[in-house]
C-alpha positions in Angstrom: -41.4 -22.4 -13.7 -39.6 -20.8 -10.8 -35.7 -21.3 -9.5 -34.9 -22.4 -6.5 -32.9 -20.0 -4.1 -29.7 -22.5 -5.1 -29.9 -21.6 -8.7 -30.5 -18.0 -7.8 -27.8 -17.4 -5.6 -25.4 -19.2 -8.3 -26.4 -17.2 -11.3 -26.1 -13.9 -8.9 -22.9 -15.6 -7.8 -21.5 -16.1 -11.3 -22.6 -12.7 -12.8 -20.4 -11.0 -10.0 -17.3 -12.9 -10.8 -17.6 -12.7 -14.7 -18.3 -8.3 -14.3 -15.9 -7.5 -11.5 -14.6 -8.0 -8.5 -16.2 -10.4 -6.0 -19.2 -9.1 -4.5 -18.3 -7.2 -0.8 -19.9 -7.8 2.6 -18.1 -4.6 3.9 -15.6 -1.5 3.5 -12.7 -0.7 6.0 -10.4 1.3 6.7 -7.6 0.3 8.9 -5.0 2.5 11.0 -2.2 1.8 13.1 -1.6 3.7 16.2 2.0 3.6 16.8 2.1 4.4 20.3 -0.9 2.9 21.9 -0.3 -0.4 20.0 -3.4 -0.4 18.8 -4.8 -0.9 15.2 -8.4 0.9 14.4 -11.3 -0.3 12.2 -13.1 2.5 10.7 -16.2 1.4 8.4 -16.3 3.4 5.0 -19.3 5.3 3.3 -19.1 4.2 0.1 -21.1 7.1 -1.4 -20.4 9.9 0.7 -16.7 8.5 1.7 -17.3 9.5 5.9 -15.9 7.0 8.3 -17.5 5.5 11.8 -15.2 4.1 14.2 -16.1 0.0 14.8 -13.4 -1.6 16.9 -10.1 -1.6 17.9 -7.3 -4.5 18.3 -4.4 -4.3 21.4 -0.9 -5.8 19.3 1.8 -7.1 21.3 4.2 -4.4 19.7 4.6 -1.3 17.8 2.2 -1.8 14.4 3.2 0.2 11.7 2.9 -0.3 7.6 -0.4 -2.2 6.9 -1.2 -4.0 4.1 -3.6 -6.9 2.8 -4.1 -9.9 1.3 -5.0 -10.3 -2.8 -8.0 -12.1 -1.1 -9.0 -9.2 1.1 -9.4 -11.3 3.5 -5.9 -11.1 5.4 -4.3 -8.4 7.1 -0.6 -8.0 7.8 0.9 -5.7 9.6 5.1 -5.0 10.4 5.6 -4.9 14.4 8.4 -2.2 14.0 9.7 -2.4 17.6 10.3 -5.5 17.9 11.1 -6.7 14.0 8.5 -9.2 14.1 5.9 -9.6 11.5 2.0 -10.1 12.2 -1.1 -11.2 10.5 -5.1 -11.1 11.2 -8.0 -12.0 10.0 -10.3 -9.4 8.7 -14.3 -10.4 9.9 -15.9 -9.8 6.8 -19.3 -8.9 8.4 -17.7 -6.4 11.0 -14.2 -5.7 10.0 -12.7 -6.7 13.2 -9.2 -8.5 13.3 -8.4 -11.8 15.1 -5.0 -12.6 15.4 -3.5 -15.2 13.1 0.6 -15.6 13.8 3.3 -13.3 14.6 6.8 -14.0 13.6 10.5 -12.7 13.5 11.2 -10.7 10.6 14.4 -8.3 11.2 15.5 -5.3 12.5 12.7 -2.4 12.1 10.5 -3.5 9.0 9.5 -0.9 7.0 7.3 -2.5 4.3 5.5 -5.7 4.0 3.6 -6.6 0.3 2.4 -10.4 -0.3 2.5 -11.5 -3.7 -0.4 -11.9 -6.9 -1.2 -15.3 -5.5 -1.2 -14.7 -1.8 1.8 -17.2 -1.1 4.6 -15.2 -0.3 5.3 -12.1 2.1 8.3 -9.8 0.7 9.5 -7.6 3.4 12.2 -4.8 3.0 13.8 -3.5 6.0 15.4 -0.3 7.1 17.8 -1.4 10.1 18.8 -4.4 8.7 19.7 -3.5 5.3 17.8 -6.4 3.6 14.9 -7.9 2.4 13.2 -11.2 3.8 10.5 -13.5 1.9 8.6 -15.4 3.9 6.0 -18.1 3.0 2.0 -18.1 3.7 -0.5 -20.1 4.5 -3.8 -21.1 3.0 -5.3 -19.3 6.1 -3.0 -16.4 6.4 0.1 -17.8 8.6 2.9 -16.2 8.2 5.8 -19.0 7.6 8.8 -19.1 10.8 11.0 -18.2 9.4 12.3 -16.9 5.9 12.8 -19.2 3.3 15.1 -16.3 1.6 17.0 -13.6 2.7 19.1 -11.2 0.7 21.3 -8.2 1.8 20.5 -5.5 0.0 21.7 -2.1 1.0 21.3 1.2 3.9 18.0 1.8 4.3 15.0 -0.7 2.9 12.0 1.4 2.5 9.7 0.7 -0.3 8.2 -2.6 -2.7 6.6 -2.9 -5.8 4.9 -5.9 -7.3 3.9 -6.2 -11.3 1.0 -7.2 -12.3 2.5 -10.6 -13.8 3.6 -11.4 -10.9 7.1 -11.5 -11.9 8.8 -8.4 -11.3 9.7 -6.5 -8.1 11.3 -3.2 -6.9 13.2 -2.3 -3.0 13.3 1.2 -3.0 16.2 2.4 -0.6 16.4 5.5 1.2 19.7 5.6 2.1 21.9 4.1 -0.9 19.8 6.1 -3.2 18.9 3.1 -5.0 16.2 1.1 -6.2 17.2 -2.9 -6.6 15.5 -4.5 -9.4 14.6 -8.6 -9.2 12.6 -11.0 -11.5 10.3 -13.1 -9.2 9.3 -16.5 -9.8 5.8 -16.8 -8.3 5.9 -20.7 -8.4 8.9 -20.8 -6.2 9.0 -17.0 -4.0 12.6 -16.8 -4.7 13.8 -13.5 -5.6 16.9 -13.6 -8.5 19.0 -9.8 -9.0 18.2 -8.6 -12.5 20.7 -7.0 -14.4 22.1 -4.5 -13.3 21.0 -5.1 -9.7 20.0 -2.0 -9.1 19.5 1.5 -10.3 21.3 4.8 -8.5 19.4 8.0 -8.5 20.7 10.9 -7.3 22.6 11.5 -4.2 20.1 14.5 -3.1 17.2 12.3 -3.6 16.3 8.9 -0.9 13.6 6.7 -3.1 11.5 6.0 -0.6 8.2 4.4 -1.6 7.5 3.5 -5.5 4.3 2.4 -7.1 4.1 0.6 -10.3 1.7 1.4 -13.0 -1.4 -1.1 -13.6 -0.2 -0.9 -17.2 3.4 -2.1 -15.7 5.3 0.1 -18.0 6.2 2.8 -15.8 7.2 2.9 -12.0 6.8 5.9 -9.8 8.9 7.1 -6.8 8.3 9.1 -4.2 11.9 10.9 -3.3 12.1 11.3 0.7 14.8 14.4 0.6 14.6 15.3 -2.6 10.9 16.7 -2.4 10.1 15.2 -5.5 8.4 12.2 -7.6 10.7 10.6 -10.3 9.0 8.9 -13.3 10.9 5.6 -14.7 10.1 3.3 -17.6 9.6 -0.3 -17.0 11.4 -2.9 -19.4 9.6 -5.8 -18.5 12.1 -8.2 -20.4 15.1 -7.3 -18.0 13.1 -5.9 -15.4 15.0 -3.0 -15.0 14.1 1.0 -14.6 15.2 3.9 -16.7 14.7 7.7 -15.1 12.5 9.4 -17.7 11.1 12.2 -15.5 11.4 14.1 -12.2 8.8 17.2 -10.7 8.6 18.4 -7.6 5.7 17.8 -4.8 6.5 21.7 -3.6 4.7 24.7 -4.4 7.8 27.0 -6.4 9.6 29.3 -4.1 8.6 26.7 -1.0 11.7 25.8 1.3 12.4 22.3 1.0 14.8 22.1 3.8 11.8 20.9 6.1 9.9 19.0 4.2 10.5 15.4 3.4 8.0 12.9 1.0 6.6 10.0 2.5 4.1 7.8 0.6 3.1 7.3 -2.7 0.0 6.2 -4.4 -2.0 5.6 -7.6 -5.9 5.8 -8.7 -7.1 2.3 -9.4 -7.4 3.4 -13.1 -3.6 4.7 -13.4 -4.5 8.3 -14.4 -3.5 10.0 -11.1 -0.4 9.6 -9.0 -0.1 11.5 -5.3 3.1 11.8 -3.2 2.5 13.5 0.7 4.7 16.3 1.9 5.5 15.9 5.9 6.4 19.6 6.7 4.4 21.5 4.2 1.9 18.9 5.7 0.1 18.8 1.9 -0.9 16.1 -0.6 0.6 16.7 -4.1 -1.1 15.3 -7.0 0.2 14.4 -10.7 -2.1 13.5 -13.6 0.0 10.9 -15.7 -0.4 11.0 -19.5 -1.7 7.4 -20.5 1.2 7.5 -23.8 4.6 8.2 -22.0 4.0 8.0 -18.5 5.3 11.3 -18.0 3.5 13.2 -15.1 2.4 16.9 -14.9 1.6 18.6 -11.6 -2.4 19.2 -10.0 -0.9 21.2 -7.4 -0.9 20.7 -3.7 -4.1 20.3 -1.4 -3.5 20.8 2.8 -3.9 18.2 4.7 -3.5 16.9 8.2 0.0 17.1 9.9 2.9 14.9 9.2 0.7 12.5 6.8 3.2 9.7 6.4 0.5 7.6 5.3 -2.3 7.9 3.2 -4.4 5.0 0.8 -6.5 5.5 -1.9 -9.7 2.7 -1.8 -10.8 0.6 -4.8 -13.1 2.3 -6.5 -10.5 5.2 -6.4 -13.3 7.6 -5.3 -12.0 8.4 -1.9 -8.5 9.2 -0.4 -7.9 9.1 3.2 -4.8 10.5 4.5 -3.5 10.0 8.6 -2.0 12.6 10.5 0.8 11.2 12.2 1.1 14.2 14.6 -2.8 15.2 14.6 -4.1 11.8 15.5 -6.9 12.2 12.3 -8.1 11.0 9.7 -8.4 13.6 6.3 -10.9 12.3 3.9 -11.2 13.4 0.4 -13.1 13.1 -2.9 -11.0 12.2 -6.2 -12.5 14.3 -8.2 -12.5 13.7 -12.4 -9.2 16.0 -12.9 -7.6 14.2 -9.8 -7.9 17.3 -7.3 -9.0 17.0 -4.1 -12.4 17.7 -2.6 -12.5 18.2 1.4 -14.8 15.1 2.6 -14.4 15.7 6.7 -11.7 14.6 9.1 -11.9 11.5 11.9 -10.4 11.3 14.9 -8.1 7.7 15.1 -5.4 8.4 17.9 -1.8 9.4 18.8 0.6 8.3 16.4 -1.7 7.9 13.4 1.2 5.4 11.4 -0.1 3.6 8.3 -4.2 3.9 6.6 -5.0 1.3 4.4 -8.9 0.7 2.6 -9.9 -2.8 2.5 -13.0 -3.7 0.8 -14.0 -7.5 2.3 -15.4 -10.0 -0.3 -18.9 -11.7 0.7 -17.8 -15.5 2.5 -20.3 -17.2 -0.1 -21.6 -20.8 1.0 -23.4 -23.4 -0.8 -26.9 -22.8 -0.5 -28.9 -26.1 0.2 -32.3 -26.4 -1.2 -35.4 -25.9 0.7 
């Protein structure tokens, strides 16, 4: 007896969602252009990891940090000259973006994350000393105007999100500090932890910090102090505890002109990789699975000023964006966590945040024929 194309497309339907991730209609990768006000789809290789350029999106302002929905099917994006916040909708056939809302946020927003469930944008920001959550819609809207708002110190820079959806970290570049909160994901309201934050030292600026998918260690990129520092996670208090700090530098390279920018982890948690703007060079750390503690892969050139870089879901491929080049450095992860040259892509002037976004097939009941 055969099945009918409904029953087919249900059991291939379920087998996706029971062994992975939903099945994807297409890969992206997205970049800012500062300058020209523009943000760029590139479509992603899967195998070989080369990019072709697709389209292209005119914003009203200045886009800079990028960053996505847990749907994949949302893009947000900061409007740093103006302090407004913006989201898209990603095509899932095409990767091109159609405006959803732009609202106010505050004074130069430096980072944007939603939450687990995709009903809350957390925003830090690095004029205004403060962090915003705003509330979202079923469709991607970004709410008005904030339902919280909490002053927080110089310099808002950086956000991480636990996996529970319960914890979060503001990573501040100019108070050399790191504020800790426990999130309530029914709510959005953020509540301090105690202590609020965590001080590091004064040489240092935390910057951008990524959590762990285990959730029991956090990492930190440090903007002036050339360096990653390791912390441990107590998820009860949700607090941070230095355990470790290595430098992104060569030994014997000036630091002086050099200065970290982002930070980012494999999918699987066994590399971590922090960019050096000067020495213009991706440093990579291979994290040991028992104490968190990192030890250096060494440094691999890259593109100049990379201020951004993203690492796509498979974590096969990194792709880093040279703010002063205008391109687009490629790479394959290899299985130590070095670096293999893949090719570079021209994107534009002002190269200011990458991001991969793998789009989930739109799947529609299927009638019977």
């Amino acid at each position: 007896m055969s099945l009918s194309l409904k029953m087919i497309t249900s059991v291939l339907w379920l087998t996706c969602t029971l062994y992975g991730a939903e099945p994807e209609s297409g890969s992206w990768l997205f970049v800012s252009l500062l300058q020209e006000r523009r943000i760029v789809t590139f479509e992603r290789d899967t195998e070989f990891g080369t990019l072709t350029r697709r389209s292209e999106i005119t914003c009203p302002a200045e886009p800079a940090i990028l960053c996505v929905s847990p749907d994949r099917k949302t893009l947000f994006a900061s409007f740093r000259s103006t302090g407004q916040l913006a989201s898209f909708r990603i095509d899932p056939a095409n990767g091109q973006l159609d405006p959803i809302s732009v609202v106010d946020g505050g004074e130069d927003p430096a980072y944007l994350l939603p939450d687990r469930n995709g009903r809350f944008l957390i925003t830090a920001y690095y004029q205004s000393n403060k962090i915003t959550v705003h509330t979202l819609g079923r469709h991607g809207s970004i709410s008005n105007t904030a339902m919280q708002t909490i002053a927080t110190a110089e310099k808002a820079h950086g956000i991480a999100l636990d996996k529970s959806n319960q914890m979060v970290f503001v990573s501040h570049t100019g108070a050399n500090r790191i504020f800790q909160f426990q999130f309530n994901p029914q709510t959005g309201y953020l509540t301090a932890s105690s202590p609020p934050f965590v001080s590091t030292a004064n040489e240092d600026h935390p910057r951008h910090i990524m959590l762990h998918p285990s959730d029991r260690w956090a990492y930190v990129s440090n903007e002036a102090g050339d360096s990653v520092g390791v912390f441990k996670v107590d998820r009860t208090q949700a607090t941070l505890k230095k355990i470790q700090s290595m430098s992104t530098l060569p030994e014997g390279v000036d630091g002086s002109q050099n200065a970290t920018a982002r930070c980012e982890m494999t999918p699987d948690g066994r590399f971590v990789y922090v960019s050096n703007r000067g020495h213009d060079s991706i440093a990579g750390f291979a994290i040991d699975q028992n104490s968190g503690r990192i030890t250096s892969l060494g440094q691999t050139p890259t593109e100049k000023t990379p201020r951004s870089f993203t690492i796509e879901s498979r974590g096969r491929f990194l792709y880093a964006a040279g703010e002063s080049s205008g391109k687009i450095a490629a790479y394959r992860i290899e299985s130590d966590g070095t670096l293999g040259g893949v090719g570079t892509f021209e994107s534009g002037p002002v190269s200011w945040s990458v991001l991969a976004v793998d789009t989930p097939v739109e799947h529609k009941p299927v009638k019977n024929p």
